[in-house]
C-alpha positions in Angstrom: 130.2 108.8 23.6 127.0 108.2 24.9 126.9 107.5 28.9 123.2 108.9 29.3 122.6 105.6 27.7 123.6 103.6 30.8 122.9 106.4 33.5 119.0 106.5 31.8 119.0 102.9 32.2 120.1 102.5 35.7 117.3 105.2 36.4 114.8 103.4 34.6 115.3 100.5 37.1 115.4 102.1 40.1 112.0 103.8 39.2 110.5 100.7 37.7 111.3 98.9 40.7 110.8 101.0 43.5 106.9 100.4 44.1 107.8 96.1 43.9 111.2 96.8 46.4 108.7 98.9 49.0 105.5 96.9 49.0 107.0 93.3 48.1 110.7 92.8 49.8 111.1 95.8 52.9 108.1 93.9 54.6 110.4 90.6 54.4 113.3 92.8 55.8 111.2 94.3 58.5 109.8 91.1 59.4 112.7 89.9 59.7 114.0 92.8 62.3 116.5 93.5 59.4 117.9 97.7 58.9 118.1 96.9 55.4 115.9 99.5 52.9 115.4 97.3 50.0 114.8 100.5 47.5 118.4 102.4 48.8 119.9 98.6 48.9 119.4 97.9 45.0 120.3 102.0 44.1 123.0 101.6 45.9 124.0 98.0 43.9 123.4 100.0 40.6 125.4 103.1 41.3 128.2 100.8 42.2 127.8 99.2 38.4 128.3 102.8 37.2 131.0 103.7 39.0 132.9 100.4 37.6 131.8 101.7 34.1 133.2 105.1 34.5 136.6 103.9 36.1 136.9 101.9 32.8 135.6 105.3 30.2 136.9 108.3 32.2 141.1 107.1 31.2 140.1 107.0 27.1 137.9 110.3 27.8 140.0 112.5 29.5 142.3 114.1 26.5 138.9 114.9 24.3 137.3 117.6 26.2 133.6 117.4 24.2 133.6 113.8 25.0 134.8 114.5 28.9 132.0 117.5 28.7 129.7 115.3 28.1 130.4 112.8 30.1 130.7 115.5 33.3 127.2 116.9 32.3 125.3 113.4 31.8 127.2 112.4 35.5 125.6 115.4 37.1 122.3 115.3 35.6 122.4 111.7 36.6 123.1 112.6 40.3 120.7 115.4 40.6 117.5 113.5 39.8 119.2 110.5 41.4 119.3 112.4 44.8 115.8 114.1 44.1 113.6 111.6 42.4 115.1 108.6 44.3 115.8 109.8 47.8 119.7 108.4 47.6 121.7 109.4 50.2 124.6 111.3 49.9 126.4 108.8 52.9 126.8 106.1 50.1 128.6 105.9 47.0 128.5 108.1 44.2 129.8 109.1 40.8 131.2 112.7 42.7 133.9 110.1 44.3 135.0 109.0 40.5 135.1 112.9 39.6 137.1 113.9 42.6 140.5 111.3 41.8 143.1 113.3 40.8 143.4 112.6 37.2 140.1 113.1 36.4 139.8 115.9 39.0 142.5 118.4 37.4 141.1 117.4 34.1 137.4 118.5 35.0 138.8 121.7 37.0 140.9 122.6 33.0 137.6 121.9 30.9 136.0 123.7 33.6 138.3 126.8 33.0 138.6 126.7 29.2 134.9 126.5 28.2 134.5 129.3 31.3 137.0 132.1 29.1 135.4 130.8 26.0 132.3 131.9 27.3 133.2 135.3 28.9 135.0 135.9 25.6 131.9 135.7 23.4 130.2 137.6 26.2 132.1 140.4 25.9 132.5 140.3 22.3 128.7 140.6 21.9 127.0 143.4 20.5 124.8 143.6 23.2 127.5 142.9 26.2 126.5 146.5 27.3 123.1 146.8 27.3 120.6 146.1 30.2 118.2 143.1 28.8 115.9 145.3 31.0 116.1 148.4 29.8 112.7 149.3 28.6 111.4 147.6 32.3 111.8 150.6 34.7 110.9 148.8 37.8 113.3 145.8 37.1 116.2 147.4 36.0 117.3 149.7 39.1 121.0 148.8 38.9 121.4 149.2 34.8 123.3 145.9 34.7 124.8 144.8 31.6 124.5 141.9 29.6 127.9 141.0 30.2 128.0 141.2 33.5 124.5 139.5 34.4 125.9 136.6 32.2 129.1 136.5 33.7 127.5 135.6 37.4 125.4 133.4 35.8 128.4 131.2 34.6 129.7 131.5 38.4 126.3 130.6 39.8 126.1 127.7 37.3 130.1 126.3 38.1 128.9 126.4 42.0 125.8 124.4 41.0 128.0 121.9 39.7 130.7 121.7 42.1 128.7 122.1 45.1 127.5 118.2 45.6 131.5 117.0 45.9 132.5 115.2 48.5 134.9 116.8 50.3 135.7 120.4 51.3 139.0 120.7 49.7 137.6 119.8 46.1 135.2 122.5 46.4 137.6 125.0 47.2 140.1 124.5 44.4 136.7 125.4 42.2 135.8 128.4 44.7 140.1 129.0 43.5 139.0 128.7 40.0 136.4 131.3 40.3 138.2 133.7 42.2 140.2 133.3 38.9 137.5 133.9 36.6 136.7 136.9 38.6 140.2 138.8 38.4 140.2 138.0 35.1 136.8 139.4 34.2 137.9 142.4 36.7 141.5 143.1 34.2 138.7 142.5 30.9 136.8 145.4 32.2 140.1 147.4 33.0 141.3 147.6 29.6 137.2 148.0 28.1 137.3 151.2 30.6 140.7 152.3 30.0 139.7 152.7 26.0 137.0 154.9 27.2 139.0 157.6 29.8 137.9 160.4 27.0 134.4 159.6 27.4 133.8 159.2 31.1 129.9 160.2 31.0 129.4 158.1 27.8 127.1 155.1 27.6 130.1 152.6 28.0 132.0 153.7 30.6 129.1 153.8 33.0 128.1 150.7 31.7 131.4 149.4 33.0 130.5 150.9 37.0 127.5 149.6 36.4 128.7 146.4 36.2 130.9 146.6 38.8 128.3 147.5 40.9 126.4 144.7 40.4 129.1 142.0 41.0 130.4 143.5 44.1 126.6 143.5 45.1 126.1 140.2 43.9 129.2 138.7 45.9 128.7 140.4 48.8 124.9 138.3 48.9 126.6 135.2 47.8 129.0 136.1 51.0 127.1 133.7 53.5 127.0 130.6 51.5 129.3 128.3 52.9 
C-alpha cells in the first residue's frame, strides 16, 4: 500500500549517484571507446528492479481500486520526474509497459472511468456548478463559463496528462475512446439540466448551459491539433 516507498528509493539513487556515475565511471567507458552512459546504464538497472516489483503487486491490487489508484498515481509521478529530473529515455524500459498488459490495462481504463462520473457527478451537484468563478473579473470572464464546465475539461486535460506518455498508439486511443465517452455523457447531463429549464429560456441557468457548451466546443476545437 505504499509503492512511493520503493519508487522514492530508486529515485534517491539515481540522484545520489549521478555526479560519482558521470565524473568517476563514463571516463572509464569512454576511455575505453565503450557507447555505454554509465548514469542511463544504472537507471535503466533500477527501473528494471521496479518493474519486477510491480509484476509481483499489480495481480493482488487490481480488484481494490484505492489501492490500484494509488499505485497508478505514485507510477506516474515516478515517471514524470524520472524523465525530467533524470534525462531517461523513453527508448528503454518503463513502468508504462507494465500499465499497458491487458489485465492491468482494462483495469486502469475502469478506475479511470468510475472515479471520472464520480467526479462529474459532484460537479454537477454543486451549488456553484453554474456560476463563472470569474464573474466579478470582467476582462477574464468573456465566455461566462461555468464551474461545471471549466471543471469538466480540466478532468479531460488531466486523463490526457496521464495517458499521454504510453507506449503505443492504440493504448492511447482506447483512453481518447474513454473520453469521447465522458463527453456524450456530460453532453446527455446537460440535456436533461436544459430540458428542466424550457420555461425559463432567458433565465440564469439555461444560458448557463449554452454557455457551457460554448466553451467545450471552443475548447475541443483548440485541443483539435494535438496528435
Amino acid at each position: 500500500n505504499k509503492p512511493e516507498w520503493y519508487l522514492t528509493q530508486v529515485l534517491m539513487w539515481i540522484g545520489n549517484h549521478s555526479k560519482f556515475l558521470d565524473d568517476k565511471i563514463q571516463p572509464i567507458l569512454d576511455k575505453a571507446g565503450s557507447s555505454v552512459n554509465a548514469g542511463l546504464e544504472f537507471s535503466r538497472a533500477l527501473v528494471m528492479l521496479i518493474l519486477e516489483k510491480l509484476a509481483a503487486d499489480i495481480p493482488c491490487l487490481l480488484y481494490d481500486d484505492t489501492l490500484f489508484c494509488h499505485l497508478v498515481d505514485e507510477v506516474l509521478l515516478f515517471e514524470r520526474e524520472l524523465y525530467s529530473v533524470h534525462g531517461y529515455l523513453s527508448s528503454l524500459p518503463s513502468c508504462m509497459h507494465i500499465l499497458s498488459e491487458e489485465s492491468c490495462f482494462q483495469r486502469w481504463l475502469t478506475v479511470e472511468k468510475k472515479f471520472a462520473l464520480q467526479k462529474m457527478d459532484s460537479m454537477l451537484s454543486s451549488e456553484a456548478a453554474w456560476i463563472s468563478q470569474y464573474k466579478d473579473i470582467t476582462d477574464v470572464d468573456e465566455m461566462k463559463v461555468p464551474d461545471c464546465a471549466e471543471t469538466f475539461m480540466t478532468l479531460l486535460l488531466v486523463i490526457t496528462d496521464r495517458y499521454k506518455n504510453l507506449p503505443t498508439a492504440s493504448r492511447k486511443l482506447q483512453f481518447l475512446g474513454l473520453q469521447k465517452e465522458l463527453v456524450d455523457d456530460f453532453r446527455i447531463r446537460l440535456t436533461q439540466v436544459m430540458k428542466e429549464e424550457t420555461r425559463a429560456s432567458l433565465g440564469f441557468r439555461y444560458c448557463a448551459i449554452l454557455n457551457a457548451v460554448n466553451y467545450i466546443a471552443t475548447v475541443l476545437a483548440d485541443w483539435a491539433d494535438n496528435v
